[in-house]
Structures are given as structure tokens and as C-alpha cells.
RODO-2510 file (C-alpha; in nm, 4 decimals, decimal comma):
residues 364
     n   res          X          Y          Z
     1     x    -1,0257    -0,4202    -0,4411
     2     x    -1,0188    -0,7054    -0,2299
     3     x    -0,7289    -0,8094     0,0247
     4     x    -0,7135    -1,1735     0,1522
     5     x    -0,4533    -1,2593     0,4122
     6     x    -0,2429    -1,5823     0,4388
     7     x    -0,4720    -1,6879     0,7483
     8     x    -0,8054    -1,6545     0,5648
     9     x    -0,6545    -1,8995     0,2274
    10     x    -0,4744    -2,1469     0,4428
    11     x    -0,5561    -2,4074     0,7248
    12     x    -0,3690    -2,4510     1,0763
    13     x    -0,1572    -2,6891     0,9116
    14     x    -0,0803    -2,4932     0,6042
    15     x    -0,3086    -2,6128     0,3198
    16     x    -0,4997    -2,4110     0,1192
    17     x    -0,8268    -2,3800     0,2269
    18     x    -1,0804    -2,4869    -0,0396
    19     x    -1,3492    -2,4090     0,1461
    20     x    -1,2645    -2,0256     0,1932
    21     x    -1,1427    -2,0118    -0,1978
    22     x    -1,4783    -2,1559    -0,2870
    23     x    -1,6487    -1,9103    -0,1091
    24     x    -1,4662    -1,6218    -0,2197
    25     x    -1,4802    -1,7485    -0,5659
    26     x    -1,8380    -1,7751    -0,5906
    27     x    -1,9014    -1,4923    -0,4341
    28     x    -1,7133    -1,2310    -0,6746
    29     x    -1,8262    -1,4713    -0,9696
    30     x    -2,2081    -1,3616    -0,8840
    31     x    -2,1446    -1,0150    -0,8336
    32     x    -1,9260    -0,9952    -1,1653
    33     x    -2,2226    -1,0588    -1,2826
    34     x    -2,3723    -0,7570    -1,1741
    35     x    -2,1411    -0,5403    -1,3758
    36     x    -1,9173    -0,5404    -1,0626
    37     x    -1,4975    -0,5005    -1,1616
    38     x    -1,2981    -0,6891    -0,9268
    39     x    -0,8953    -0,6916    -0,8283
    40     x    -0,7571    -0,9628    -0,5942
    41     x    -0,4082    -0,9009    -0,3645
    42     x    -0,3479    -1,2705    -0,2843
    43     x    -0,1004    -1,3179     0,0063
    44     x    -0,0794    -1,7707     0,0041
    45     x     0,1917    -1,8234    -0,1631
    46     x     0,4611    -1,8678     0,1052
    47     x     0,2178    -2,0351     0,3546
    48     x     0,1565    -2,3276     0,0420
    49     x     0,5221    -2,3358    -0,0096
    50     x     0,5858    -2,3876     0,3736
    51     x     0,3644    -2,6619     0,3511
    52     x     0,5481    -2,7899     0,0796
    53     x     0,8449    -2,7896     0,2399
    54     x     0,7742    -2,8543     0,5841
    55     x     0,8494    -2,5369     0,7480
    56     x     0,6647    -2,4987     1,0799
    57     x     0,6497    -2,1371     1,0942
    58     x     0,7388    -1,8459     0,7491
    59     x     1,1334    -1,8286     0,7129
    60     x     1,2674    -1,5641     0,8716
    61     x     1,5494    -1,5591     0,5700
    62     x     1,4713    -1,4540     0,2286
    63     x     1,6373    -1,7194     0,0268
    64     x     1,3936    -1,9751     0,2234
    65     x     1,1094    -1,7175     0,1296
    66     x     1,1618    -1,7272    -0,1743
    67     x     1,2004    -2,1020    -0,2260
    68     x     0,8372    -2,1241    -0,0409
    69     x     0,7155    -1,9155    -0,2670
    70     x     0,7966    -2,0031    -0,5781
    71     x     0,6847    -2,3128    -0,4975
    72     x     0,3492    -2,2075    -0,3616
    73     x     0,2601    -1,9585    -0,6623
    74     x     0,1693    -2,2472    -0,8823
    75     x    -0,0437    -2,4308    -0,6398
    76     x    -0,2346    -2,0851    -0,5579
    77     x    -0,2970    -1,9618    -0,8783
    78     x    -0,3434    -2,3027    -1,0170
    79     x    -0,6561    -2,3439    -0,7421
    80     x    -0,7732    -1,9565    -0,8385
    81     x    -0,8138    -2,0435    -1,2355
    82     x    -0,9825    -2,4048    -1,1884
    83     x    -1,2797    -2,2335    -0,8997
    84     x    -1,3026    -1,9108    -1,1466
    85     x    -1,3764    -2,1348    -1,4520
    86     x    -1,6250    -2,3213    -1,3402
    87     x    -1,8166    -1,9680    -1,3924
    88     x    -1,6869    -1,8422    -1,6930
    89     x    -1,3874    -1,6319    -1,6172
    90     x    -1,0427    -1,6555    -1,6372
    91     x    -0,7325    -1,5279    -1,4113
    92     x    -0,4610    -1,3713    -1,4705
    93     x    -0,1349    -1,3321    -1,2036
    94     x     0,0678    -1,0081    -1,1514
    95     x     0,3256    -1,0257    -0,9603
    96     x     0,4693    -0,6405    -0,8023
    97     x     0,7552    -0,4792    -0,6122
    98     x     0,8593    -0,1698    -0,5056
    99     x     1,0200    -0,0992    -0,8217
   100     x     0,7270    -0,1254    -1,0261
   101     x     0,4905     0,1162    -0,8640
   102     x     0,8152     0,3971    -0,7605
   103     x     0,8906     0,4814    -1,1226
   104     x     0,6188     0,6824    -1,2160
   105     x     0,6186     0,5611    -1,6134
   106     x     0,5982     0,2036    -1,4379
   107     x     0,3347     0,2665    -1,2485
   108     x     0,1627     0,4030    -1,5068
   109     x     0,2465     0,0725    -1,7121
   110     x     0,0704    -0,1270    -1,4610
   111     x    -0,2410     0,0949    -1,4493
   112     x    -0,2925     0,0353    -1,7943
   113     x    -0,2354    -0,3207    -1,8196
   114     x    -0,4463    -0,3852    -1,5036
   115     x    -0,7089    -0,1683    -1,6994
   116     x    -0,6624    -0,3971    -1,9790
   117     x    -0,7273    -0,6850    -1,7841
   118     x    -1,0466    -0,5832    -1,6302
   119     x    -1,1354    -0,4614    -1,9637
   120     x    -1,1334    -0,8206    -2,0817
   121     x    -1,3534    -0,9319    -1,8128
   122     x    -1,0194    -1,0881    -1,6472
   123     x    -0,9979    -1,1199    -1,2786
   124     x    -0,6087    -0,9730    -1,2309
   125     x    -0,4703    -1,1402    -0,8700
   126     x    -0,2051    -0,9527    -0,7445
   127     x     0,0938    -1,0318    -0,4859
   128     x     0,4223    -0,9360    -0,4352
   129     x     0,7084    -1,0884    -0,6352
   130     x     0,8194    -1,2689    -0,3154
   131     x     1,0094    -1,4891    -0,5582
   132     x     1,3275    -1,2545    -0,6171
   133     x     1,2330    -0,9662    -0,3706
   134     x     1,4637    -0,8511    -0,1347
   135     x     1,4269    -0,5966     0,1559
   136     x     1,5415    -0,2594    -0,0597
   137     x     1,2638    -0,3351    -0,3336
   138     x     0,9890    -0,5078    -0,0237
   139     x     0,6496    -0,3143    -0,0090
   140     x     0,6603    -0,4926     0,3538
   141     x     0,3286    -0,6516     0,3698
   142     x     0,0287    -0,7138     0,1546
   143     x    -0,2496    -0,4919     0,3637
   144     x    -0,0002    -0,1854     0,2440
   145     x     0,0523    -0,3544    -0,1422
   146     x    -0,3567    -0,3491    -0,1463
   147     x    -0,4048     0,0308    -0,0564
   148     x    -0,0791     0,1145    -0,3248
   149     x    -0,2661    -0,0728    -0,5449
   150     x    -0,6245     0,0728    -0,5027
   151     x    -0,4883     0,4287    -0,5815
   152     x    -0,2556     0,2507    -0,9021
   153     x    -0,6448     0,1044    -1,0692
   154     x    -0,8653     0,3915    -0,8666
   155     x    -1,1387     0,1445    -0,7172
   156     x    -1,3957     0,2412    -0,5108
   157     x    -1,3698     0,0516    -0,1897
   158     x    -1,0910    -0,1583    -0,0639
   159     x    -1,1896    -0,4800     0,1471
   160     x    -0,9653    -0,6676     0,3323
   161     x    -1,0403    -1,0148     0,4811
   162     x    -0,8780    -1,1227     0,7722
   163     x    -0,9519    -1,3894     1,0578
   164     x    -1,1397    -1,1612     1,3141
   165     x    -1,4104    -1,0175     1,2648
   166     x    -1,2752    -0,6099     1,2336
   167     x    -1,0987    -0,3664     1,4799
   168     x    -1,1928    -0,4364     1,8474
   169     x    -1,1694    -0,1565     2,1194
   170     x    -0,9436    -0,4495     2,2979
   171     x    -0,7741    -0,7274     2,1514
   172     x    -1,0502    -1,0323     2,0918
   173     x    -0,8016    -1,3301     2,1722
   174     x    -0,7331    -1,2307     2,4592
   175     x    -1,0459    -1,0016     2,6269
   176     x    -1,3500    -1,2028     2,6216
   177     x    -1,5158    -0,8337     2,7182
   178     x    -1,3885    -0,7179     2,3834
   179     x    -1,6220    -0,5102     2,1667
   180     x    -1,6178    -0,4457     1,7813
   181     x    -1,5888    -0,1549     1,6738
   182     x    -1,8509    -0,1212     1,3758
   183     x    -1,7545     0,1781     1,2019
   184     x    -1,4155     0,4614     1,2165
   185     x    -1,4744     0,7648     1,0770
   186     x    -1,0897     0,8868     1,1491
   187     x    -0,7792     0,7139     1,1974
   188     x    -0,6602     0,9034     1,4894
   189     x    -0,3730     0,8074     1,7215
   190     x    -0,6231     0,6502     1,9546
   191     x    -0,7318     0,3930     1,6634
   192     x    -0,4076     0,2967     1,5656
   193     x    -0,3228     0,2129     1,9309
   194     x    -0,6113    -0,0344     1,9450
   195     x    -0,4396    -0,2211     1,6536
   196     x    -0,1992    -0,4977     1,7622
   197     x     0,0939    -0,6524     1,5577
   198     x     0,0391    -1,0290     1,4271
   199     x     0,1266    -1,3261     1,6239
   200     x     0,0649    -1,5386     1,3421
   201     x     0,3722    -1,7372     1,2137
   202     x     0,2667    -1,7046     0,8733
   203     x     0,1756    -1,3416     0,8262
   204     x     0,3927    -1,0091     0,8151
   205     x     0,0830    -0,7778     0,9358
   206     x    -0,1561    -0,8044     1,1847
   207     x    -0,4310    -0,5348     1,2754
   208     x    -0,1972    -0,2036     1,2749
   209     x    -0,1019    -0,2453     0,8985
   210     x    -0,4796    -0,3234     0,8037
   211     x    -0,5662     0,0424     1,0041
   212     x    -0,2584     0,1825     0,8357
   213     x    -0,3804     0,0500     0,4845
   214     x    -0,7020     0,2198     0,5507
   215     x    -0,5938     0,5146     0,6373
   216     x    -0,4040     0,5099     0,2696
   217     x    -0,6601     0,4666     0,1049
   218     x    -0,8542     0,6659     0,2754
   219     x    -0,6823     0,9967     0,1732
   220     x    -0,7044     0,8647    -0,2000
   221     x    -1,0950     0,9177    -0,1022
   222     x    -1,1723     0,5538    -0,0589
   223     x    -1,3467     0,3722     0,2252
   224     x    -1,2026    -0,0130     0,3642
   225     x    -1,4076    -0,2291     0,5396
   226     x    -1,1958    -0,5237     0,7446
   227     x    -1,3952    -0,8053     0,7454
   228     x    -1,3790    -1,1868     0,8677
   229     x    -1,2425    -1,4188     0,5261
   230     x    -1,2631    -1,7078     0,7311
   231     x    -1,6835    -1,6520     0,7985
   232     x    -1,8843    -1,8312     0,5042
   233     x    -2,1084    -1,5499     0,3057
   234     x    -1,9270    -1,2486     0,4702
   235     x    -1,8150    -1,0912     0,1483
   236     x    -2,0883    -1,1762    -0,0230
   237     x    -2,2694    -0,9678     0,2695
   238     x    -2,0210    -0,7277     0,2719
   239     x    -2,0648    -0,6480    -0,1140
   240     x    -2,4717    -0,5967    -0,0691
   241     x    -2,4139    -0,3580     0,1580
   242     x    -2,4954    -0,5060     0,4862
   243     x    -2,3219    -0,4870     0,8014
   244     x    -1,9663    -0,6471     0,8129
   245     x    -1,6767    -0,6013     1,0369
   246     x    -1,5416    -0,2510     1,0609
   247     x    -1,5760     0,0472     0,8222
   248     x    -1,3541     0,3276     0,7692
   249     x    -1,5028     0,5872     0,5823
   250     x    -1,2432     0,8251     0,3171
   251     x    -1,1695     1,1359     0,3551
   252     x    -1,3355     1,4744     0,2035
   253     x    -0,9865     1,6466     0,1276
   254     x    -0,8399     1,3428    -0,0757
   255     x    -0,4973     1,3608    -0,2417
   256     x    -0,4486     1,3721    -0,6355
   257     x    -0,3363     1,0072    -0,7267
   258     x    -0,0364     1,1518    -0,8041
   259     x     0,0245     1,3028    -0,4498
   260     x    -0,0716     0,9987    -0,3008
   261     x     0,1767     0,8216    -0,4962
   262     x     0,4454     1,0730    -0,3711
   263     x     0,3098     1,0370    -0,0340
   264     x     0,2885     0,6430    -0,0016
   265     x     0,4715     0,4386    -0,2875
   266     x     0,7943     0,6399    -0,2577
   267     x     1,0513     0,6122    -0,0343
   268     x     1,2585     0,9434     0,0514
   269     x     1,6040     0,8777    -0,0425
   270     x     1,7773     1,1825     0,1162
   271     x     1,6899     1,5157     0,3426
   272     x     1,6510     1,8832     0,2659
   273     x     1,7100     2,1057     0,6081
   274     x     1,5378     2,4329     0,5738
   275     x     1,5532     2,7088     0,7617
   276     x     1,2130     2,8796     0,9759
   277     x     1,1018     3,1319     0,6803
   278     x     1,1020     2,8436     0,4579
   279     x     0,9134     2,6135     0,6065
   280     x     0,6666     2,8786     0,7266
   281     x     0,6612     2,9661     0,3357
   282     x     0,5640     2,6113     0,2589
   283     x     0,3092     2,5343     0,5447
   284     x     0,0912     2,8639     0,5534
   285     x     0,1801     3,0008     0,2443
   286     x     0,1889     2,6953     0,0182
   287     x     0,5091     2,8063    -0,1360
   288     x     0,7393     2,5886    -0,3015
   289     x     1,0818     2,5366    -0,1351
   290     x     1,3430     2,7530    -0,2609
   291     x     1,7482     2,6810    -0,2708
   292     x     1,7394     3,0289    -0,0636
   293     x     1,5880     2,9071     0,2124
   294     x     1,7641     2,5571     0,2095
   295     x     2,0105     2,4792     0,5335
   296     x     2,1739     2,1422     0,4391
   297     x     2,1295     1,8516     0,2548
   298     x     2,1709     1,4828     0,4072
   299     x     2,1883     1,1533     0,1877
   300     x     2,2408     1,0888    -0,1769
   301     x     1,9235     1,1034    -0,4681
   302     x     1,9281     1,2177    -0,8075
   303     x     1,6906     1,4833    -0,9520
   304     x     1,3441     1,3471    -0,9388
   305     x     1,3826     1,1263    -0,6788
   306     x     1,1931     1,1521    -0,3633
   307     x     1,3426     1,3555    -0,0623
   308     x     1,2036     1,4129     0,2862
   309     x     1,1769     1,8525     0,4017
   310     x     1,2585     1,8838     0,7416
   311     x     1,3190     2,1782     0,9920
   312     x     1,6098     2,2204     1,2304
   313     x     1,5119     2,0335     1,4932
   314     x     1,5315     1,7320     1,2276
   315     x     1,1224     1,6761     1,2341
   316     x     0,9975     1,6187     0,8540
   317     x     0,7075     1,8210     0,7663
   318     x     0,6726     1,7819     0,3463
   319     x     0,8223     1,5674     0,1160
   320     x     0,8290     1,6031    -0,2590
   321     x     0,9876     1,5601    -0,5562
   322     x     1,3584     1,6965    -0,5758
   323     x     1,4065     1,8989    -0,9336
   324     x     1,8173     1,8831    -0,8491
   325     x     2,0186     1,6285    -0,7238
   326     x     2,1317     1,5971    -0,3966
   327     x     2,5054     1,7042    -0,5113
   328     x     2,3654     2,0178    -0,6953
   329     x     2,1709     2,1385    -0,3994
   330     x     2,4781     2,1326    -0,1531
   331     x     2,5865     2,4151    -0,4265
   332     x     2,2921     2,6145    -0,4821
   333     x     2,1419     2,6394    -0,0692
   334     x     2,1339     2,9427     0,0242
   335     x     2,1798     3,0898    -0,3175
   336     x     1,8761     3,3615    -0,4700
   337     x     1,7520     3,1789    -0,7742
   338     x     1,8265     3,4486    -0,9720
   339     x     2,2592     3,3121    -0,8630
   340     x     2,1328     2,9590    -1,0153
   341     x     2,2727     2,9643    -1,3270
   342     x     2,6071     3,1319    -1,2263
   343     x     2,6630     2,8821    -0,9461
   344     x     2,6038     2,5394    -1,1956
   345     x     2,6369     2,7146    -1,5294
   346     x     2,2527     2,5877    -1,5698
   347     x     1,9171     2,6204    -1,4276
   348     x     1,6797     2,3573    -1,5006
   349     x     1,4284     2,5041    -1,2673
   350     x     1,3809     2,7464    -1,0571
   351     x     1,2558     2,5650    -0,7769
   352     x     1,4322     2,2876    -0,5870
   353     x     1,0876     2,1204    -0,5052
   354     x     0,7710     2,2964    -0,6936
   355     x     0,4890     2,2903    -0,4921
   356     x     0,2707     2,0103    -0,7558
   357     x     0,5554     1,8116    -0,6693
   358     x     0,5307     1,8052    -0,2576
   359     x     0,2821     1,6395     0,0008
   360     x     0,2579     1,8427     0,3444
   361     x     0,2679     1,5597     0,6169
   362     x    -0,1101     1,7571     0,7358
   363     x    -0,2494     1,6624     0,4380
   364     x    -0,1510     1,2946     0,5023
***
């Protein structure tokens, strides 16, 4: 799974950079031909279009996003298909939002047509549909798109190519003294302070969502190397194995895929409040939650829909699957399950959130 940020594919003045597409091109082209499977996330397609249109720095509305986009898609995928041919291998664009990947009969869609693809001996390039997306339906930036998407094909190693050189114990552009840090074996608090936001007027991340994408994928059991895109023969060294930017290795305990997707692709729609005995229940006695032990309920979701667990004090500690909606469980809390049925005249489960359904916040 490879990541490449706007300010690897473009130039200062907002070209694409043949140069770096070459490279990258090339480089995956040889080591296809070592059996290797390979699925780009291509951010680009704005940055072209702002060329295009003469835009200085991205739009800060989405309309003007959009526009940029549309009109960059063509140019980037049209430079993608002629490098990739020259070799023998074809493209093909898929374009994502949140929508896609929260439904879980979606997401399975995509796995299998992405599975498909590489089946074929097709080189699927992914972005987001920045096209018609709008802020309810953004993933937010492409670093978190790529670790979604390494859990949605299960690859073995997520690299992401920026324009530094990996994580630096101070920031680079502006601490000569600045050292790289070669390899993380945890993404603590400490690490994620290291990582600055972007001051690029192109890009939506910067450092802290390329540590937060690592960490991702990282509890899906897969390492991420952040590497410099912009250095000619990096990846190429990075794929053999040799030392490149920084490493983050996985972790032993990794989530199911489908916990991971309950973790990370959805978006908690609404809050359970439980009460002490519950939430002791769930933590040390890995208990599902219970409408007896249930408080309140804040927000509006529909069975099946993700929901945050939280204690009293407000803090969330689990989230999970809801097996009633949000309107059904202002009924039932505080009810025995065995008062269920009597309460709603049904009981469709006996749990409000069954343990395979719900991600403690320790494990993540």
C-alpha cells in the first residue's frame, strides 16, 4: 500500500512532477515483477486542478475543491496510465468516501473489486471522490484514507511518501540540530507530539496524520514506513528492505478487520451513558453492555449504527455496534432483559451492544 502526498506529485508551482511519477512508476513496475501486489492512494488531483485554474493556494471552499478536482483527475490519471504502459500494465481509478467504506456490505464491495483488480495484474489508484464530497461523507485527509484502505485489501506494509525524510525528534525546517528518528516501535503521546500540522497550502495533513495513519494500521498488525517521495530511488530502496525514513513497527495484539473497521471507518452517531457496574462489566469482565446497566442515551442512530459508551463523567471508553435504536434504548435502560419484550412488545436481542460488536478504547 503506498501513500503519495500532493507535495511529492506536484512542483512549487503546481505541475505535476514527471520526474517523481517516473520514478515511482518504474519503481513499482520492477518490483511487480517480482510477484509484488501493489495499491496506490493518489492525493494530486486538486493541486493539478489549482494549476489549472490559477489558484495560488487549495480552496478553502468545497465547490472550488471540487471544480480543481475534477479538473485535475484527468490530467493525473491520464499521466499514471501513459508511465505504467510503457511496462506492460494498466491502471485503473477508484474513487472513495466515507460512505463507501461505513456500510459494511460496501466495504465489503470494494474489497472484492479491489481484489479483482489486483487479480488482473491491475494497478488500482485510489483517492477520495473530492469531486462531489462534502464534509459529512470527508475521510479528512489521504494519510487516514491509506490506513482505512490497508485494513479494506489487508496488505502487508503501508508506505507513505512525503517531502521529508520521516519523523524528526524536532521539526527539520526549522531546527538545523534536528535528528531523524529511524525507527518507532509505539505511538505513544510523546511521538505524536513530535508530529507537526502542515504548512503546505496544498495539503490537508502534515506529520501528525501520517503518525496517526500509522498507528491505524498498526493495530490492524501492519508496519508504515514514512519515507521521502521527493528523493530519486527511495522507494525503490525502501521496497528491498534497506534503510528509509522512519519505521513503525505493528502491533502483537492486532484488531479483527472487522474491529478495526468499527474502531476507525465509523463515525459514532450518538452516546450510551452507563452506569459504574457496567462499565466495570465491560472493561475487566469483557461483558457486553446491557439495557440494565444503561444511564441515558444522547443523539439520534438507528440499530446498527455506530454509538460511542461512555461513563458519567462523559469520558468514552468502548464503542460498538448498537443492536437498538437510539429511540428504543431511551425505553429499555434500566430495564432486566428478561422486561425487553414487555417494554417494546419485541426483543431482537438481548444485548444492546454484544461484545463481537464493541472496540475497548485500550485496545486501540
Amino acid at each position: 500500500m503506498i501513500k503519495l502526498g500532493s507535495n511529492v506529485l506536484t512542483t512549487p508551482g503546481w505541475k505535476l512532477d514527471r520526474k517523481v511519477f517516473a520514478d515511482i512508476a518504474r519503481t513499482i513496475a520492477t518490483a511487480k515483477k517480482r510477484k509484488k501486489e501493489f495499491i496506490l492512494v493518489s492525493s494530486g488531483a486538486i493541486a493539478a486542478g489549482m494549476g489549472t485554474l490559477g489558484f495560488s493556494e487549495r480552496p478553502k471552499l468545497i465547490p472550488l475543491e471540487q471544480a480543481a478536482a475534477a479538473i485535475g483527475q484527468i490530467s493525473l490519471m491520464g499521466l499514471y496510465q501513459r508511465l505504467f504502459s510503457q511496462y506492460g500494465f494498466s491502471v485503473a481509478q477508484v474513487l472513495l468516501t466515507h460512505s463507501d467504506l461505513k456500510d459494511r456490505k460496501r466495504f465489503l464491495n470494494a474489497r472484492h473489486a479491489l481484489s479483482s483488480l489486483l487479480a488482473y495484474d491491475v494497478i488500482p489508484i485510489i483517492n477520495e471522490n473530492d469531486s462531489t464530497v462534502v464534509d459529512e461523507i470527508r475521510f479528512g485527509d489521504n494519510d487516514h484514507l491509506s490506513a482505512l484502505v490497508t485494513n479494506l485489501v489487508q496488505a502487508d506494509l503501508l508506505v507513505i511518501l512525503t517531502d521529508i525524510d520521516g519523523l524528526y525528534d524536532r521539526d527539520p525546517k526549522t531546527c538545523p540540530k534536528a535528528r531523524l528518528i529511524p525507527l518507532v516501535e509505539n505511538v505513544t503521546a510523546g511521538i505524536e507530539k513530535l508530529a507537526n500540522g502542515t504548512r503546505s497550502t496544498i495539503s490537508r495533513g502534515g506529520m501528525i496524520t501520517k503518525v496517526a495513519a500509522a498507528r491505524t494500521a498498526a493495530l490492524f498488525g501492519v508496519p508504515t514506513i514514512i519515507a521521502n517521495g521527493k528523493t530519486p530511488g527511495n522507494l525503490d530502496k525502501t521496497l528491498q528492505g534497506r534503510d528509509t525514513g522512519t519505521l513503525f513497527l505493528s502491533e502483537q495484539n492486532k484488531l479483527t478487520s472487522r474491529k478495526h473497521w468499527i474502531a476507525f471507518t465509523l463515525k459514532p452517531l450518538g452516546e450510551i451513558i452507563v452506569d459504574a457496574g457496567a462499565k466495570e462489566a465491560i472493561l475487566a469482565k469483557g461483558k457486553s453492555l446491557l439495557p440494565s446497566g444503561i444511564i441515558k442515551v444522547q443523539g439520534e442512530f438507528d440499530a446498527g449504527e455506530a454509538v460511542a459508551c461512555c461513563d458519567q463523567g462523559g469520558a468514552e471508553f468502548a464503542r460498538g455496534l448498537a443492536r437498538y435504536s437510539s429511540t428504543d434504548i431511551g425505553k429499555i435502560r434500566g430495564c432486566k432483559t428478561a422486561e425487553i419484550k414487555k417494554v417494546l412488545g419485541r426483543c431482537p436481542a438481548q444485548e444492546v451492544i454484544n461484545r463481537d460488536d464493541m472496540v475497548v478504547l485500550k485496545e486501540i
